[in-house]
C-alpha angles and dihedrals in degrees: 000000000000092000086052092058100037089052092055090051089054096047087050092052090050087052098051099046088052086047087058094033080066105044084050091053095036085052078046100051085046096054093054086042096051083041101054087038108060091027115170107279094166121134104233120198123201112193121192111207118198098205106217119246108306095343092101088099098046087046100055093049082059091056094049097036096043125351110063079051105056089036088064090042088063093045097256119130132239109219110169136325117216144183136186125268087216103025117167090154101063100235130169111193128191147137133233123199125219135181080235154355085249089050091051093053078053102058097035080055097049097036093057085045099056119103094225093056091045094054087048095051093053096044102057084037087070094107107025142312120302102209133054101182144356128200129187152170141200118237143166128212110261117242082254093046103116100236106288107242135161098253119170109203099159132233103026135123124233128216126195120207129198118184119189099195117199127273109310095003108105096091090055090052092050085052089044095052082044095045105039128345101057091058095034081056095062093042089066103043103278134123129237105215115158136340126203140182119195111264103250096257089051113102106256087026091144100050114026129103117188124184141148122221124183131225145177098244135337089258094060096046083060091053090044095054084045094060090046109052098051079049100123084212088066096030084064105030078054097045093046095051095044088053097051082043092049086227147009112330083210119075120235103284086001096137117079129191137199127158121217142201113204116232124237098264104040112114096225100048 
């Protein structure tokens, strides 16, 4: 009688850990789903500012007095504002998110209309122009990119990475970024904080990989790189995807680096 009792206990007890087996796997099933569902499709924009001579610091009070205000009055958003750490060209980087590439055109159009960014244009303009040049480029988030967020976590240094791959290997180095990197990079101290392909009509659109990482100094981040590249998780997930490519994904000279600080008023900083 008592192993009667004590084998439907135990059948109970089964029934009830495969009943919860199935509702983790079923909350599972619903966040990839959520996830592949609602993906980023957002038009990012990253512009690239060359501050006249002696004119960075001037440009960057128009940004934080008046700009950023007036960008998210005409629905645009601000996403980070960056400058290099070593910065002899004067450059002020930053992106800018947008529902389309037709939304953005609207609110360019409307934010260089409006009476209050004229007057601050023309204000800070009193003694010459405070930009020389300006560069940029159209992008969307990779399938792989965290949710890009403005998160404010404090001290902390920014690099952004642009990688141009060989001929027909952009699309290995995105798996190998899903399958492997992004996470090997966590793994080792650094922080994933955004991840863009050109958008299709973008110069270098078929081989350019463009993404920002934080980390707590650039000494750690070369500690950090260190660690990861002796990693035998990326010796052989490298190794793997260079064989099927029959050679490097990236192209000779094809990783740049520059490391950023954010500026005070930047959203992701």
């Amino acid at each position: 009688m008592a192993a009667i009792f004590l084998s439907l206990v135990e059948n109970r007890r089964s029934w009830y850990v495969s009943l919860g087996s199935v509702f983790v796997g079923v909350m599972i099933l619903m966040a990839g789903h959520v996830g592949a569902a609602n993906p980023d499709q957002r038009v990012y924009e990253m512009r690239v500012y060359y501050a006249a001579e002696g004119k960075l610091e001037a440009l960057n009070a128009r940004f934080r007095d008046h700009t950023l205000k007036l960008f998210e009055k005409h629905g645009m958003i601000n996403v980070g504002y960056w400058t290099p750490v070593e910065n002899p060209e004067r450059q002020l980087i930053y992106f800018l998110a947008y529902p389309s590439r037709e939304s953005r055109e609207t609110s360019w159009k409307s934010f260089l209309a409006d009476p209050d960014w004229q007057a601050a244009y023309k204000q800070s303009e009193v003694n010459g122009k405070l930009v020389a040049k300006v560069d940029m480029k159209f992008l969307q988030a990779t399938d792989y990119s965290p949710a890009i967020e403005p998160i404010a976590q404090g001290d902390r240094v920014f690099e952004l990475r642009t990688y141009t791959t060989t001929t027909g290997n952009l699309d290995a180095l995105h798996a190998r970024f899903r399958d492997h990197t992004v996470g090997l990079f966590a793994k080792h101290g650094m922080t994933n904080v955004a991840y863009w392909k050109l958008m299709d009509d973008q110069d270098g659109a078929k081989e350019t990989l463009i993404y920002i990482m934080a980390h707590k100094s650039v000494a750690a981040a070369g500690s950090s790189f260190d660690a990861f590249r002796q990693d035998p998780e990326w010796v052989a997930a490298r190794t793997a995807s260079e064989e099927k490519a029959g050679g490097s994904l990236t192209a000779k000279d094809g990783v740049k680096s520059v490391f950023l600080q954010a500026t005070d008023y930047s959203p992701i900083r």
